[in-house]
C-alpha positions, 0 to 999 in steps of 0.5 A: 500500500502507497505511503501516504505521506508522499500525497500531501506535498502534490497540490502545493505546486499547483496552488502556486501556479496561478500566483506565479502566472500572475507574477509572471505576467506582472515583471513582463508587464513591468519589462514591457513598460520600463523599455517602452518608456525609455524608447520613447524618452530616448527617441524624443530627445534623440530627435530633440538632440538631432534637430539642434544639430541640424539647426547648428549646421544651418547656422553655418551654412547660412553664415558661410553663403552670406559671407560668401555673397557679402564678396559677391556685392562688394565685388561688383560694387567695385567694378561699377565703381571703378567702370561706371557700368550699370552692368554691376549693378544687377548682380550687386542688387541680387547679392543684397536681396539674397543677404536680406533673406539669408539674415531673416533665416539667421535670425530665426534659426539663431535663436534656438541654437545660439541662445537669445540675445547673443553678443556675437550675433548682435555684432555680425548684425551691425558690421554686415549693416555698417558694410553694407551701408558703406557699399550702399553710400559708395555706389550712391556717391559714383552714380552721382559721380562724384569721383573725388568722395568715391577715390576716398573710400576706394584708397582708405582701407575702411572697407577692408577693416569692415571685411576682417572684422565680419569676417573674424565676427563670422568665424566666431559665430561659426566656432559657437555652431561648431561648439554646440554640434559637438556638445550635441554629438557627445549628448547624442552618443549619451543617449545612444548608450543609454538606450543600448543598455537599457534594451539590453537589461529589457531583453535580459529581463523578457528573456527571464518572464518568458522563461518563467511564462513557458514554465507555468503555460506547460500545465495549461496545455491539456486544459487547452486541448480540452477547450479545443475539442469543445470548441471545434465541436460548438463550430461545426454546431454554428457552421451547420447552422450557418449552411442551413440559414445561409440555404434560407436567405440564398432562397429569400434573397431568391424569391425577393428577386424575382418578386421584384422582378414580377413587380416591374412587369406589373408596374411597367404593364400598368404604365403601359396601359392606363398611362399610355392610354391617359397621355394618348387621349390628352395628346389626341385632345390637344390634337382636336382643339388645335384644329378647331383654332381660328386662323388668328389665335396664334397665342393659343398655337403657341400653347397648345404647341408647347403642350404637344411637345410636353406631351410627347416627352412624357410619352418618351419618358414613359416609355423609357421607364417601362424599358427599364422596369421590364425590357420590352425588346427583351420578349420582342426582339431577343437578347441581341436586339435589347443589348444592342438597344441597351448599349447604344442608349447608354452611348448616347446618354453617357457619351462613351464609346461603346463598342459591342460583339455579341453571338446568337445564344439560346438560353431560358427566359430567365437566363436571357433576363439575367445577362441583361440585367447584369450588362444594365448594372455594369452600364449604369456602374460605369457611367456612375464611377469608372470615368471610362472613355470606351466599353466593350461588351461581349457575349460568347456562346459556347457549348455548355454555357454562354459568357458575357463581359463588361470592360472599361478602361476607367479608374478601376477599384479593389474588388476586395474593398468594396464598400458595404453600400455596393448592392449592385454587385452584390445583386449581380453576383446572386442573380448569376449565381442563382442561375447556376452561374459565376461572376468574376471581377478583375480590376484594380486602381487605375487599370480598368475594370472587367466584369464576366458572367458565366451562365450554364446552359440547361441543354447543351447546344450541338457542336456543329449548330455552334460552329454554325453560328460563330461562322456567320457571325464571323463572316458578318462581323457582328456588331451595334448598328449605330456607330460609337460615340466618343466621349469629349475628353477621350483619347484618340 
């Protein structure tokens, strides 16, 4: 029999796990935190340290050009002095407008790099004033020409003294932007170092609660592949569920569809009939009283004119809702006769070209309806967003299923990012779908766009009744009746 006094010592372990987990989770908390804080310092006053620097090779840049364009207008200051030519005086003016700008940057950058207030700033300042308003007087004293004032400031060496004493002042302001590059330098590896051993004494002590988080994480492992069976067995629950409620709404959003669909007929049949029949008898009344006018009511011609024309384009407009609501080409004409009426509209409406091939298929009704439909929404996303100059609109018939496509050359988009407002593709994809078909989209940003649907065919067509058809269509070159239109900005 086991001796008893092995069993006690067993859940002291265990009791402790949960503190040290926590303890754990405590110092890499506390690690995390110490190396972000002290990145963070660290990189603000590396960028602090960084931008003095550059502020200080400013300074010095900005000191070495007004020196070196101080040169430039006391030298053609000279040369319009001893010449007379107004030739110098371009570049000269040029030089002290530059020294004017060079000095506005100075003053502002010098602030914060040489402290405000500083004497040697305050004495370049006056000796680049007092030089150039010995320049200024020299050249004012030869345009007037008065040549004995200007061969005394020419022999006196005032100019000259103005020149070493700016230029000693420069050198000052230079070893001072100089100094203060070095001190940041020596700040600047300071903070390198201090961010080096702090990372390090970080990882070290990452490295420890880890060390101890993998220790304790051990014991938890059975518990996790208990939680994982429970787990994978509530999800194959859910996807059940989700298979079976996704079936119901495919066969609500289905019946919704096609509910909408029954209600367009109905609507575009009672605007056929009792609208149409209204705008008929009105335009038939206008008609009667027009001819029963006397000769001399040409006021009331006028008006009952306007009222015709009003009249007709209500008509018109009827007409074009009822073609939307429920092509009546589709049931009359055929599918190639309403995609090349849809296309051309949509040409003449939009003003893009439009250039269309489409092949003689024999689908269902409802599959004729949905290639319209899709090639409608295609249109109308285009003439919405694409910013497309031409379209191209095929239909293909194959052996076991019919393709059309929709390509544009406009500003494209992600497929994958599409917002959630996009219910018309959406609406396209499950009208394809539904009839057992696919929707393919291919398009990014600024290539263009290309949107293809296959639709299965009930009933495969025979090969050679295919082969047939593609040989007439190719011998007459199939297309729109009417010509493309060319939008006003597209490329020729």
């Amino acid at each position: 029999m086991p001796d008893s006094s092995l069993h006690p010592p067993r859940p002291a372990p265990r009791l402790r796990k949960p503190l040290s987990l926590r303890a754990t989770l405590f110092v890499a908390a506390l690690c995390a935190i110490a190396i972000m804080w002290l990145n963070e310092d660290t990189y603000v006053r590396t960028n602090q340290t960084l931008g003095e620097i550059q502020q200080a090779h400013a300074v010095r840049r900005t000191v070495n050009t007004l020196a070196r364009r101080l040169v430039e207008a006391e030298s053609n200051q000279r040369g319009f002095i001893l010449t007379g030519d107004r030739a110098y005086l371009e570049p000269y003016q040029a030089a002290l407008a530059d020294i004017d700008r060079l000095m506005r940057e100075l003053t502002e950058i010098e602030p914060r790099v040489l402290g405000s207030g500083s004497e040697a700033m305050f004495a370049f300042r006056n000796l680049l004033s007092e030089k150039i308003g010995e320049m200024a007087l020299a050249v004012r004293l030869r345009a007037e020409d008065r040549a004995d004032v200007v061969n005394f400031v020419m022999t006196s060496n005032v100019g000259l003294q103005q020149m070493r004493a700016f230029h000693q002042q420069a050198d000052t302001l230079l070893a001072q932007a100089d100094g203060v590059v070095a001190e940041r330098r020596i700040e600047l590896y300071r903070l390198l170092n201090v961010s080096r051993f702090g990372l390090a004494a970080g990882v070290l002590a990452a490295f420890f609660a880890f060390f101890l988080y993998v220790n304790q994480t051990r014991a938890l492992r059975q518990s996790d592949e208990r939680q994982k069976q429970l787990l994978e067995a509530e999800r194959d629950a859910l996807e059940s569920q989700v298979r079976e409620r996704t079936a119901r709404l495919t066969e609500l959003a289905t019946y919704l569809q096609q509910a909408v669909e029954d209600e367009r007929a109905h609507l575009a049949r009672e605007l056929h009939d009792e609208l149409g029949a209204l705008l008929t008898a009105a335009k038939l009344n206008v008609a009667r009283i027009k001819s029963k006018l006397p000769p001399d009511a040409t006021e009331l011609a006028e008006r009952l004119k306007h009222l015709t024309e009003t009249l007709n384009q209500g008509i018109a407009l009827k007409r074009r809702i009822i073609e939307d609501l429920r092509p009546s080409s589709l049931s009359n004409l055929g599918l190639v006769a309403s995609l090349e009426i849809l296309t051309r509209e949509f040409a003449d409406r939009s003003g893009i070209e439009v250039e269309i091939a489409v092949e003689p298929v024999e689908l269902d009704a409802t599959s004729e309806l949905t290639i319209y439909r899709m090639v409608q929404e295609a249109l109308t996303n285009i003439g919405k967003y694409a910013k497309a100059h031409k379209v191209n609109v095929s239909l293909r018939n194959y052996v076991y299923h019919a393709e059309v496509s929709v390509q544009d050359d406009g500003v494209g988009f992600d497929p994958s990012q599409l917002p959630q407002a996009s219910h018309g593709l959406v609406g396209m994809r499950h009208r394809i779908e539904a009839s057992g078909g696919r929707l393919d989209i291919n398009s990014a940003p600024g290539t263009g766009s290309r949107i293809t649907g296959t639709i299965p065919r009930r009933i495969a067509k025979p090969q050679d009744q295919l082969a047939v058809a593609v040989a007439s269509m190719s011998a007459d070159s199939y297309k729109a009746p009417a010509p493309p239109l060319t939008a006003p900005n597209a490329p020729h």
